[in-house]
N, C-alpha and C positions, 0 to 999 in steps of 0.2 A: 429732658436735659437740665444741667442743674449748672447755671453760669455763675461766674461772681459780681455782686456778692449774693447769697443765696439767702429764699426769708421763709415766712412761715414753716421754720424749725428751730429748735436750742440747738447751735453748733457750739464748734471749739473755740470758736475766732469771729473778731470784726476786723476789718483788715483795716492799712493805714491806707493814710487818702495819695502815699506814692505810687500806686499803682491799682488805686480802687476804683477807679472807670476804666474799663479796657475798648470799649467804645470811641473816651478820648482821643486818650493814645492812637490808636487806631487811625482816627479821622487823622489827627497832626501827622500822622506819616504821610499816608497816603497822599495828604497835601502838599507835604514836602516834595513826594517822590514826583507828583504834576506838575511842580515847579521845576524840577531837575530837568522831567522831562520837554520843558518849555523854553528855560533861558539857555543862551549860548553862553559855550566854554570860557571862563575867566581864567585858566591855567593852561599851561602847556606839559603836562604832566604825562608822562607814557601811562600807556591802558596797563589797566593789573585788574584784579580784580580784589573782592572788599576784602580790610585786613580781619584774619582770625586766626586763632590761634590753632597750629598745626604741630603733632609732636612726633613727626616723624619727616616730614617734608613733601614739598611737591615738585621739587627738582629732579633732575635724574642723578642717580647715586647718591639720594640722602639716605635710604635704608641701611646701603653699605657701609655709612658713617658709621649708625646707631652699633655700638658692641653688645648689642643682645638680639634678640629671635626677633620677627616683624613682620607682623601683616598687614598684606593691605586689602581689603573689599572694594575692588574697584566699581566705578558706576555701571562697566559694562556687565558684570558679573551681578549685582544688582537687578539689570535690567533681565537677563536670560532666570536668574535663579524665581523672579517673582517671588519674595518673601514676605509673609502676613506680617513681619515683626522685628523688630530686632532684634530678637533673639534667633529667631529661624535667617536671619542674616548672615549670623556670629557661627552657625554650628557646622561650616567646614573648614575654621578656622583653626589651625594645630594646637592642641592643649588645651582645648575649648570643651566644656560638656555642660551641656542647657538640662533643666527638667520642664518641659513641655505640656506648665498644667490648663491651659487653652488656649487657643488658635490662635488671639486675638493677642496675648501675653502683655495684660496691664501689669503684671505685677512681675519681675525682673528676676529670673533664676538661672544665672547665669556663675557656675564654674570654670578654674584657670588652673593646671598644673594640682588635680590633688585637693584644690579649699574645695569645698563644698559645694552646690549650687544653690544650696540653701541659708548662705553666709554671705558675710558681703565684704573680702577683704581684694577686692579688684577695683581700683580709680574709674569709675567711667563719668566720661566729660562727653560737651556737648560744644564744639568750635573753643577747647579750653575749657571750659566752666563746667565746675561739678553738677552733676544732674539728681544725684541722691541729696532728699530732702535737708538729711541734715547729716554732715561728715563727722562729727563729733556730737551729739545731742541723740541720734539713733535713727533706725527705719527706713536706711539704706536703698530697697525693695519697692518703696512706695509710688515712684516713678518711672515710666521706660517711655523715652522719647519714639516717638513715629516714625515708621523706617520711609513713611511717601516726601518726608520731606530732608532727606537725606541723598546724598551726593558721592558717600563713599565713608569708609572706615578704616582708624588707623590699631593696629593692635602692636604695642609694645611690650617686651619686656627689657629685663635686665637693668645695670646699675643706672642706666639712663633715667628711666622711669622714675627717678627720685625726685626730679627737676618736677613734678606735679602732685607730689603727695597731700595726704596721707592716704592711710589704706592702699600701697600699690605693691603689698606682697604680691599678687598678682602679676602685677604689670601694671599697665595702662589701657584702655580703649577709650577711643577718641572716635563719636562719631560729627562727618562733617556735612553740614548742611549746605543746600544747594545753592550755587550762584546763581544771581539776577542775571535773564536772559532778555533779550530786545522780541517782543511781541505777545500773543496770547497761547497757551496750551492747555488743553481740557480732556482728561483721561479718566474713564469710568471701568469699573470692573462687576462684574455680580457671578453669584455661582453658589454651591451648597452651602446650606441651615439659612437659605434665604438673604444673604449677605449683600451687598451694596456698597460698594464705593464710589466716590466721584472727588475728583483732584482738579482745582484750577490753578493754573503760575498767569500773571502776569509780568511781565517786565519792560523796564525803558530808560534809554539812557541819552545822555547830551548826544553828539556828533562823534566827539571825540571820547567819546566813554569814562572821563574824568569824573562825570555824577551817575548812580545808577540809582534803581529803584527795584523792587521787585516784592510781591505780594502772593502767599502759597496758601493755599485756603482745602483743607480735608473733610468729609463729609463720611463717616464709616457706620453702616447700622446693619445686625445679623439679628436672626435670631438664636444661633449659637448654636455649635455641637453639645448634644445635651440638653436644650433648651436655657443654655446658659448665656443670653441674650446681651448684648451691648448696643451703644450708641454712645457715640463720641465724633467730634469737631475738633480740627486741629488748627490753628492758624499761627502763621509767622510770616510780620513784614522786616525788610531789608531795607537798606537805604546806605548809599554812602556818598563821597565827594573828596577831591583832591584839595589840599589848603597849598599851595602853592605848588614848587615842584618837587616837592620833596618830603611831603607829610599828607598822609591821610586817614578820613574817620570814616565809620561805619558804625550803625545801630542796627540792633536786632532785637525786634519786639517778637515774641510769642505768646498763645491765648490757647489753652488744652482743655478740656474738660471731657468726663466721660462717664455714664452712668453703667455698669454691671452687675449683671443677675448672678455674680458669684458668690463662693463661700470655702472655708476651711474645708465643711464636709464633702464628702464624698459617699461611692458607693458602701458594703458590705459585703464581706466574701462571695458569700453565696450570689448575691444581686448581679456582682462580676461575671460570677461564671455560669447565672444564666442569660449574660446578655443585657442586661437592663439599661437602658438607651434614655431616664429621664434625668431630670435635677433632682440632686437630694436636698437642695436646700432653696426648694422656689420662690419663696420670701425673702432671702440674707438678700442685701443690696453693699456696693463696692463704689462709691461714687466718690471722685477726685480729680482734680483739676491742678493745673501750674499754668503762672503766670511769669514772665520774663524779662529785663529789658538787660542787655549787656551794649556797650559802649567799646570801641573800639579805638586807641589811635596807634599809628607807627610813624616811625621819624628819622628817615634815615640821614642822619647826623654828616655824615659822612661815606667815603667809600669805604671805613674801615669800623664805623659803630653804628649800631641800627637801636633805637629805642622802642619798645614795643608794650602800650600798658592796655590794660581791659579794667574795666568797672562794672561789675555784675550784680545784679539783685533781683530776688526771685519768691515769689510767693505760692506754696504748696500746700493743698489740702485732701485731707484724708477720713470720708466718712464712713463709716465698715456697719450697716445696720445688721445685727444677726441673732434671728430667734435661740433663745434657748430651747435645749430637750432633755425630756423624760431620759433617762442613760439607761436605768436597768428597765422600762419599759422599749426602750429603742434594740436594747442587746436580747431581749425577748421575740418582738416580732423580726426581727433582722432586718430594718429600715428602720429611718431616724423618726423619733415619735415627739412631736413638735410642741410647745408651753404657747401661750397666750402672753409671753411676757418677752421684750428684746429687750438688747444693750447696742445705744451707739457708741460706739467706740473711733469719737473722732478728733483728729488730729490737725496742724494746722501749723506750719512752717516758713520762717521769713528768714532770711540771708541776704548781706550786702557784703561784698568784699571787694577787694583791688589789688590786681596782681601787677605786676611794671619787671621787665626785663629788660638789661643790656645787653649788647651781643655785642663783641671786640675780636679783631683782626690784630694780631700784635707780635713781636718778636722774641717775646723769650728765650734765656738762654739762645740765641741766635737761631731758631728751629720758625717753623710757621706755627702760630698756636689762633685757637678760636676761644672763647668764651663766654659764660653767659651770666653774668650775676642779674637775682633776681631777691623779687621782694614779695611777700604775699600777704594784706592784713585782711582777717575774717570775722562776723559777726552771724551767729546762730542762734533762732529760737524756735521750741517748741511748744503749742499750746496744747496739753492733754486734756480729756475732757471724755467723761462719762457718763452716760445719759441712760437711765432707765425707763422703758416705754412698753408703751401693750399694746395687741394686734387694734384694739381701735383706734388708738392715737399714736401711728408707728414710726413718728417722726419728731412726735417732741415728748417730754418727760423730766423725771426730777434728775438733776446734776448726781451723780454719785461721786464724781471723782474731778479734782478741775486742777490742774496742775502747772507749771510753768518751768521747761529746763532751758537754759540757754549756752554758751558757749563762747568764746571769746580767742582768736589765733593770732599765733606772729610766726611766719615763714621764712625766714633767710636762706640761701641757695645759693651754691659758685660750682664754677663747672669747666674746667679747660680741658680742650683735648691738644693734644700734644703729637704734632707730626713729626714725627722721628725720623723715619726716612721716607720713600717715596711707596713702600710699602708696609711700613708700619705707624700705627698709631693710636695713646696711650690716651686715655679718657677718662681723669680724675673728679669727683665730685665731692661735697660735704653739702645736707643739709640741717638746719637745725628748727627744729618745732615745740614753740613753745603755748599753751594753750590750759585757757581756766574754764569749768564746768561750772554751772550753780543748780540747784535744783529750789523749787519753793511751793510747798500745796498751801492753796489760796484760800481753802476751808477752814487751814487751822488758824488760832487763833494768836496762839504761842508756839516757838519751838520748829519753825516754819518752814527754815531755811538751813539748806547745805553746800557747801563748796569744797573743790579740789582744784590743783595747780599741778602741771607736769611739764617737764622738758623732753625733748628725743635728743639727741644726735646720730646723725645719719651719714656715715663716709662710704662711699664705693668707689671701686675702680675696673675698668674695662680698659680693652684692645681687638686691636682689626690686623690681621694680616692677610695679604694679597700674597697668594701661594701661587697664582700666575692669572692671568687676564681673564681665567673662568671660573677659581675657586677663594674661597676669602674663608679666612677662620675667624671666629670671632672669641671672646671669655670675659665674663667681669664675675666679682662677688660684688656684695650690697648687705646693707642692712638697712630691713624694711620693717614700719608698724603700721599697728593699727590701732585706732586709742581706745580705751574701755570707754565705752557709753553712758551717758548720762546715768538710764536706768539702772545700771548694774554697779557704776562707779559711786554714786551716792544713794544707792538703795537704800530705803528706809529713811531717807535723809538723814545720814550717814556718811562719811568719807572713809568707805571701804578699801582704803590706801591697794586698790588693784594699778599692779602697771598694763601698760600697754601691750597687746600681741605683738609680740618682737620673732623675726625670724632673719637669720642668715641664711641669703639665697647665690648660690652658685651654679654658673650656668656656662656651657660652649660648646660649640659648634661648627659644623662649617655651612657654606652657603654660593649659589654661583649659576651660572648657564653656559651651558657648549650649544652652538647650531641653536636647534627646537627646542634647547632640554633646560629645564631649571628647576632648581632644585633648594633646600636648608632642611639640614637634620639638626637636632641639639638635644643635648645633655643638661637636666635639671637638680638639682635638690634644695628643699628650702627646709632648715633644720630652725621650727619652735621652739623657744624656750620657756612658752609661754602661750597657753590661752585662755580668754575668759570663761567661766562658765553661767551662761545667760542667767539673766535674775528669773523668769519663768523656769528653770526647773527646779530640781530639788531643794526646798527650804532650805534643808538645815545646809545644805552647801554653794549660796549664794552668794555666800560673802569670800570667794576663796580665787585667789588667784589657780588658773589651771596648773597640767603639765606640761612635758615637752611631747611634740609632735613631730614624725619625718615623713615627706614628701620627695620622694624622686620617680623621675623615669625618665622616655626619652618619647621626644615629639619631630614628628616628620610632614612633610612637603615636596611635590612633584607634579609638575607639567608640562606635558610631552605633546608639539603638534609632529603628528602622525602622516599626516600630509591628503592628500585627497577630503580636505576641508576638514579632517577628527582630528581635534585634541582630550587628553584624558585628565583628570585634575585629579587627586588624590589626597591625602593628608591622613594620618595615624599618631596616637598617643597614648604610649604604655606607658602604666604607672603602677607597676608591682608593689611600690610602699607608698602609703598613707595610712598611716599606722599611730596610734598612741604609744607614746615610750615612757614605761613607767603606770604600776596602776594608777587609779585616782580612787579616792576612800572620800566618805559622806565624816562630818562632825563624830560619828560613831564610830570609826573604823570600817564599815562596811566596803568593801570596791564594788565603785560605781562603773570604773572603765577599767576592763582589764588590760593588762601592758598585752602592746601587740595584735589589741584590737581595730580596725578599718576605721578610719574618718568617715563618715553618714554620705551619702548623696555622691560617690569618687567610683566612676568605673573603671576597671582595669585596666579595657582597651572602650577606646572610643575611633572610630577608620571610617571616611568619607573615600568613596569614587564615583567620578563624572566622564560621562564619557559627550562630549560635545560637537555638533557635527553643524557647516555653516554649508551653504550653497546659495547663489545670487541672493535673493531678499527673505531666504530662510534661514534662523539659526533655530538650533532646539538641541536641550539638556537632557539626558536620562542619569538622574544620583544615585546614587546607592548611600546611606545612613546606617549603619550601624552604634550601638550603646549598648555595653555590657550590663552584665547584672552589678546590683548596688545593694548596697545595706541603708538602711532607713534610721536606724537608731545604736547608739555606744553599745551598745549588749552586742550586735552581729546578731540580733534573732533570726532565726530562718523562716520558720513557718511562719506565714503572715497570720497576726494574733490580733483579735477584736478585744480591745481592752474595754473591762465597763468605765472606766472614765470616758471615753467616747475615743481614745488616740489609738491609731494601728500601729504596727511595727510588725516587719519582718523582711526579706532579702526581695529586693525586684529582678526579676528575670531579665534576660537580654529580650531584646528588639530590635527589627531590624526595618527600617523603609525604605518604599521607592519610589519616589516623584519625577515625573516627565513632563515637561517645559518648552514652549515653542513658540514664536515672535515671527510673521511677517509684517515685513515691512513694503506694502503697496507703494508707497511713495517716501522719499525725505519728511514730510509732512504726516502720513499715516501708515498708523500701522497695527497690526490686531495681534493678541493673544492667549496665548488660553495654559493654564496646566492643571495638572492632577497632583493630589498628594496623596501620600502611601496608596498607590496604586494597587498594592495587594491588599487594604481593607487587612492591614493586620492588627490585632485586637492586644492591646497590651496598657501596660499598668505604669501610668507616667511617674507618681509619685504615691505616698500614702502621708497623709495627716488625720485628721479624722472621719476616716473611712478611706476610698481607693477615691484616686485622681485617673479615670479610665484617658490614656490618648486619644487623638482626637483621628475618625475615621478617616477613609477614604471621601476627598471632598475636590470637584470640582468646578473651575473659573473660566470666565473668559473676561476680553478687556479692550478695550478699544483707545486709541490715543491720535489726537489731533492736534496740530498747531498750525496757523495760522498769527 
């Protein structure tokens, strides 16, 4: 395992001394939270539990607020689905489509409505706080929080979603992490490629629950489907306490780190389709880590303004060791044929920002209105850094590239909803983003440095109608970005005057429950005006703002208890268009994308069913998973094609799984589990980069959990 700060190698980064003992940190909580746990209540403060930032609610009928689609992943659903990840989390969520390139998914390929799963134009936060490395500076992908320390998840979309941008053409996801509990709980699990987990919570609090504490500690090590082997440690302390009666703070420190035997490659045709069960790349190494601490206060002013600010900062690295090869010796034997020479290709990201919301109860125009003006300032950097190295010395080597982007935001945000009458109500928002890029490689001597400056403005509006005590309509439009990236906005260091992926997104619905039954269907489309095209492809058309892009379909939800303890869960999303509108041509005139070709990684249908069955201390799940076929690259090739550059392309088949899930619970205190994934052992093709991403078999768990 490879903790911070890490030595005997040339990395990207020395960290600063705000967060370069996690050790420290660590002890001063911990010591905090014994103290909590020791002195008596100084306040008279009602129990709550620690403030974080929540973007959907945890009241009853705050989803019905929100004027767009919304899910929730409850902890109970959590608990039946047993999920390795957060992404197998996310994937019976409506308008949701994952590429599932291993079990363990450190690296985040998660699809909303149509983007790609291979893109990163979806917000995802973590209790509020952006969890991708850098929101503006690039590499989105590089971290995916732990689903063991998680409590539940919020999925939004619609004009809503604006109140947290950028990048939330998508939407939003919001995953939330677990509350400090009063005592100890220790839950282990183990099951195929060798795999092993162990999860400890502690928790403890005053009398009167005014201070708490609580301390989540993960332990995860496989040898992997494939032999694509991990090991990683996850930890996160809590802590909080009431400042009189009427204001309270909360920290949350986290500590991740993870070493992986992954890699871009993959299999070869042929290798696929006779089976072949090894690593193709048993050298490349994946090793990265985040470190955290976000701050927390709320302040409820009054009965009619609540103030609510977070201070976040976060330190993220990214080390990618991975052999070069032979190409036309590798496209000769049909396995990858491996150099004596690697490239570290390591990364290394620091953030601090401060986001502060008001929230107001007020009269306007004589009607009941809410409100919420906020504020968000951000600071982003990235250290690049490239290291040439050889199978003897596979860890240090000559700098080849050492670079430095960083990033700079200002957030403004107002939001009133407007209660019209006792069943309708109008939900107005404006955001505006305004944010500077730099780039600077540190080799050169002269001529060094580049910068760019851009503004957004962002207005949406929604509405909710109560069509009677069991149906509610909902509708907003919005206008949503995503900004060009360091590397592609100042490419070459250069101010590649690219604007931002801009899309108008309209959406409605309806939504609701009779008796057993509940239900939301809705209607999408998000019409690009604009996207970038990555500085990795084609030279000569790096420098080039995209085209326009359309996106629509329609995503669904249903669950029905059935009665004699079965209910069925379901969830479907077609998406007929995702399409390029308008060719796209290279420097030469050539077309690169033809008009009316498929967006890369967008299946047509994506449809989840569960059929769930409880009886005294047994619940157990049977899912059904389906994902359509996809295209892997702008051309729409079909026959999957082994290119001698070492990159495949061609159309993935559909797939279909079925995982069965079961939890007794011997006592309140214990309980055992065990599931199966793809229980049919069906054999399919997650993704293609260079070579096949083979999914991951049929693979069985069990689990044991105790508190005490």
């Amino acid at each position: 395992m490879h903790h911070f700060p890490r030595s005997g190698a040339i990395t990207s980064h020395s960290l600063p001394a705000s967060l370069r003992n996690p050790l420290a940190v660590g002890i001063a909580l911990v010591f905090a939270g014994s103290l909590i746990t020791a002195v008596p209540a100084i306040a008279q403060a009602e129990t709550k539990t620690l403030p974080k930032v929540v973007v959907v609610g945890t009241e009853e009928g705050d989803a019905e607020r929100q004027p767009g689609a919304v899910a929730i992943v409850t902890e109970e659903e959590l608990q039946i689905r047993q999920p390795r990840s957060t992404e197998e989390a996310l994937r019976a969520v409506p308008g949701v489509a994952i590429k599932p390139e291993e079990e363990s998914a450190i690296v985040a390929n998660i699809g909303i409505r149509g983007l790609s799963s291979a893109d990163y134009k979806t917000l995802i936060l973590e209790d509020g706080v952006p969890i991708a490395p850098g929101l503006f500076v690039g590499n989105g992908r590089y971290y995916n929080p732990r689903i063991q320390r998680m409590e539940s998840i919020e999925v939004l979309k619609g004009a809503a979603s604006l109140r947290y941008g950028p990048s939330t053409i998508g939407g939003v996801i919001n995953y939330i992490t677990k509350q400090p509990e009063d005592g100890v709980q220790v839950e282990a699990r183990a099951g195929s490629f060798n795999s092993r987990e162990a999860t400890l919570e502690v928790g403890g609090s005053t009398p009167s629950q005014e201070a708490q504490f609580g301390a989540f500690i993960t332990h995860a090590s496989s040898d992997g489907f494939m032999d694509k082997g991990y090991d990683m440690t996850d930890v996160m302390i809590k802590t909080g306490l009431a400042l009189g009666d009427n204001q309270w703070l909360s920290v949350k420190f986290s500590d991740y780190d993870s070493e992986a035997n992954i890699s871009y490659r993959g299999l070869f045709l042929q290798e696929f389709k006779d089976g072949a069960d090894y690593n193709p790349a048993p050298d490349d190494y994946f090793i990265s880590g985040r470190r955290a601490l976000d701050i927390n206060h709320e302040w409820d002013i009054n009965a009619t303004a609540k103030l609510s600010t977070l201070v976040f900062g976060s330190e993220t690295y990214r080390d990618y060791w991975r052999y070069n090869t032979n190409n036309a010796a590798s496209a000769a034997a049909g396995q990858w044929v491996y150099l004596d020479t690697l490239n570290g290709n390591n990364r290394s990201f620091d953030r601090f920002g401060v986001d502060s919301r008001l929230k107001l109860q007020h009269q306007l125009f004589g009607i009941a209105n809410e409100a919420e003006i906020g504020v968000r300032v951000m600071s982003e950097s990235m250290d690049d850094v490239t290291i040439a190295a050889t199978r003897a010395t596979p860890r240090t080597g000559t700098i080849s590239k050492d670079a430095v982007e960083s990033a700079d935001s200002l957030a403004l945000y107002l939001q009133n909803r407007f209660v019209v009458t006792d069943r309708l109500a109008v939900t107005a928002g404006l955001r505006t983003e305004s944010y500077e890029q730099s780039s600077k490689n540190k080799r050169a001597a002269t001529n060094n440095e580049a910068d760019s400056s851009n503004t957004e403005v962002l207005p949406g509006i929604g509405a909710t109608y109560q069509i009677n005590t069991g149906l509610q309509a909902f509708a907003s439009v919005y206008k949503a970005f995503s900004p060009a990236l360091n590397g592609d906005a100042l490419n070459g260091l250069q101010d590649q005057k690219l604007d931002a992926e801009r899309s108008i997104n309209i959406e409605t619905g309806v939504r609701g429950a009779a008796d057993k039954l509940s239900y939301e269907l809705t209607f999408f489309r998000m019409d690009f005006d604009n996207q970038i095209i990555p500085a990795n492809s084609n030279s000569q058309f790096q420098r080039t703002n995209g085209g326009e892009t359309l996106h629509q379909g329609l995503e669904a939800a249903l669950a029905w208890e059935l009665g004699g303890g079965f209910t069925v869960k379901s969830s479907a999303t077609y998406i007929p268009d995702a399409e390029f509108v308008g060719a796209r041509r290279d420097a030469n005139g050539n077309i690169t994308t033809p008009d009316g070709n498929r967006v890369t990684y967008v299946p047509e249908w994506v449809t989840n069913l569960s059929l769930e069955y409880k009886t005294g201390k047994l619940r157990t799940a049977l899912a059904l998973h389906h994902t359509g076929e996809q295209y892997t690259d702008v051309l729409n090739t079909k026959p999957i094609t082994e290119s001698t550059s070492g990159f495949f392309t061609g159309q993935i088949d559909s797939y279909t799984l079925l995982d069965l899930n079961a939890i007794y619970e011997l006592t309140k205190d214990l309980s055992f589990s065990a599931s199966a994934k793809n229980l049919t052992d069906e054999r399919y093709i997650a993704s293609l980069r260079q070579g096949i991403y083979v999914g991951t078999e049929r693979s069985l768990d069990v689990g044991v959990k105790f508190k005490f």
